[in-house]
C-alpha positions as CSV (number, residue, x, y, z in Angstrom):
1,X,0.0,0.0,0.0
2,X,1.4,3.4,-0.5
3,X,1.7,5.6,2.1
4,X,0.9,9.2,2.2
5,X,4.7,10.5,1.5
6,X,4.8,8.4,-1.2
7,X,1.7,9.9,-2.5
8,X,3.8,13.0,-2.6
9,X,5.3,12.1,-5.2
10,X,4.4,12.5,-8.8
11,X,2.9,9.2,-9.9
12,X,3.3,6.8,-13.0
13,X,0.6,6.6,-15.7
14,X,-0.6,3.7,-14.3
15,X,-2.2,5.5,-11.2
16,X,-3.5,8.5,-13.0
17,X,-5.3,6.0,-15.2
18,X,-6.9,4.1,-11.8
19,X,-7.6,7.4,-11.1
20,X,-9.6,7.7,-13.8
21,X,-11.4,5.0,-13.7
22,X,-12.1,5.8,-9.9
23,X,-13.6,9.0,-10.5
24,X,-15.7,8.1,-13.3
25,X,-17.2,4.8,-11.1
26,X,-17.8,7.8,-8.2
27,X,-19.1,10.0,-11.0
28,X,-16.8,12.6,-9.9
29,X,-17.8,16.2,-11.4
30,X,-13.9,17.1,-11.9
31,X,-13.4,20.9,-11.9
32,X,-15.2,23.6,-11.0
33,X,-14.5,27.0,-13.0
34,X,-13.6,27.9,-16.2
35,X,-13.4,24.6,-18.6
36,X,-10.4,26.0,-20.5
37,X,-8.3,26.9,-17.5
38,X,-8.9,24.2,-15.3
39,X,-9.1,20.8,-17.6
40,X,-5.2,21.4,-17.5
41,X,-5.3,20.2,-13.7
42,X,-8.3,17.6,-14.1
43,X,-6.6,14.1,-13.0
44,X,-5.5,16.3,-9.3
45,X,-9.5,17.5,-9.5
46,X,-10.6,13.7,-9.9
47,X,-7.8,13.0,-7.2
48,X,-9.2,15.6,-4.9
49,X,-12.8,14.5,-5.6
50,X,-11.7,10.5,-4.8
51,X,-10.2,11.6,-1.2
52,X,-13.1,13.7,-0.5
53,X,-15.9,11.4,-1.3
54,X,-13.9,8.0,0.1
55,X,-11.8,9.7,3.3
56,X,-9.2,7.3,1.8
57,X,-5.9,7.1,-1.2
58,X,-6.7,4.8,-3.7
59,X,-4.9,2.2,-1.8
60,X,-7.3,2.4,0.6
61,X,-5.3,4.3,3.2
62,X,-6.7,7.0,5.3
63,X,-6.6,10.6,4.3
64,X,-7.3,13.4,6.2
65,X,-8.9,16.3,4.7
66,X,-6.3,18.5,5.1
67,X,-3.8,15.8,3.5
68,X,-6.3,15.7,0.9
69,X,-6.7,20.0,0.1
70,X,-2.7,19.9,0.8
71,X,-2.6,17.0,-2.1
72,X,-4.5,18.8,-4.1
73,X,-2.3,22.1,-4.1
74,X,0.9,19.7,-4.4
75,X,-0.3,18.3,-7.7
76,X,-1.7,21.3,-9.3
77,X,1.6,22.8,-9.1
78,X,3.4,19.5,-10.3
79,X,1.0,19.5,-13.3
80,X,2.1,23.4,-13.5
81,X,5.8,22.8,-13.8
82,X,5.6,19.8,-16.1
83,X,3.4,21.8,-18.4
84,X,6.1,24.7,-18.8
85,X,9.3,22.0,-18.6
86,X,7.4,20.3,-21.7
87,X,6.3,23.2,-24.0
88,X,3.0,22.4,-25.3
89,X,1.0,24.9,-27.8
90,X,-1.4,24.6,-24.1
91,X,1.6,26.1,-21.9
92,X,0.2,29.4,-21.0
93,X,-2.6,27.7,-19.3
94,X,0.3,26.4,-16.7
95,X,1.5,29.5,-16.0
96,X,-2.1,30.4,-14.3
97,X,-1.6,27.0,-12.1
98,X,0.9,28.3,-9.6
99,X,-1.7,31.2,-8.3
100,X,-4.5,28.9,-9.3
101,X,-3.1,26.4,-6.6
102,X,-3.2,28.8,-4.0
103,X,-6.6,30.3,-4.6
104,X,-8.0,26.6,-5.3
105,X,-6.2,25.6,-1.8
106,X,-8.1,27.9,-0.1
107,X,-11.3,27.8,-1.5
108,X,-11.7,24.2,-0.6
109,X,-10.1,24.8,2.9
110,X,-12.6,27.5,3.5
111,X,-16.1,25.9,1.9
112,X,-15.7,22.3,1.2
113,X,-15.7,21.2,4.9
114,X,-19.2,19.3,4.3
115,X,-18.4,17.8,1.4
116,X,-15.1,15.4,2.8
117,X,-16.5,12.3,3.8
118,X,-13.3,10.7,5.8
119,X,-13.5,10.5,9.6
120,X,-11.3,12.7,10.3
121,X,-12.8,16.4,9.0
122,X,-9.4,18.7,9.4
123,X,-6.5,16.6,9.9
124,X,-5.6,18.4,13.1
């Protein structure tokens, strides 16, 4: 099972594609906001909805909410900086991420309490 620091991490293909699959099976609603700026950050979105609607990683580990909206952050500005190391015709959407991960951050630290369904509401 992988632990929550090794979640950290960015992750293979092969887990962004369970994540996927995840989020479709928990018809998870992606991102909220502006299709053409946020689809550049959907797989953390689906991430972020699967730890929020199971409590858990997909290993089936525990997450906290706050490891969850700090997650969520962490991979938005991963997503950001591989998007500007990889020069796509797309990249000046993931210039946008590094603010967007702190606005995003805080909106779901500040109104999404009721929507985390893990045991353990804040992480404190």
């Amino acid at each position: 099972m992988m632990t929550y620091t090794q979640l950290l991490q960015r992750q293979p293909s092969a887990y962004w594609e369970h994540v996927h699959a995840m989020a479709y099976w928990l018809r998870s609603d992606g991102c909220s906001g502006p299709a053409r700026l946020t689809q550049a950050y959907k797989p953390a979105c689906l991430e972020h909805d699967i730890h929020y609607r199971t409590g858990q990683m997909l290993g089936g580990l525990d997450i906290t909410r706050k490891q969850a909206d700090d997650l969520f952050w962490r991979r938005m500005r991963q997503m950001a900086w591989d998007g500007l190391c990889w020069w796509k015709p797309t990249t000046w959407l993931h210039l946008i991420g590094f603010p967007m991960s702190w606005w995003r951050w805080a909106a779901v630290r500040d109104f999404a309490e009721s929507a985390y369904k893990g045991n353990n509401p804040n992480g404190d």
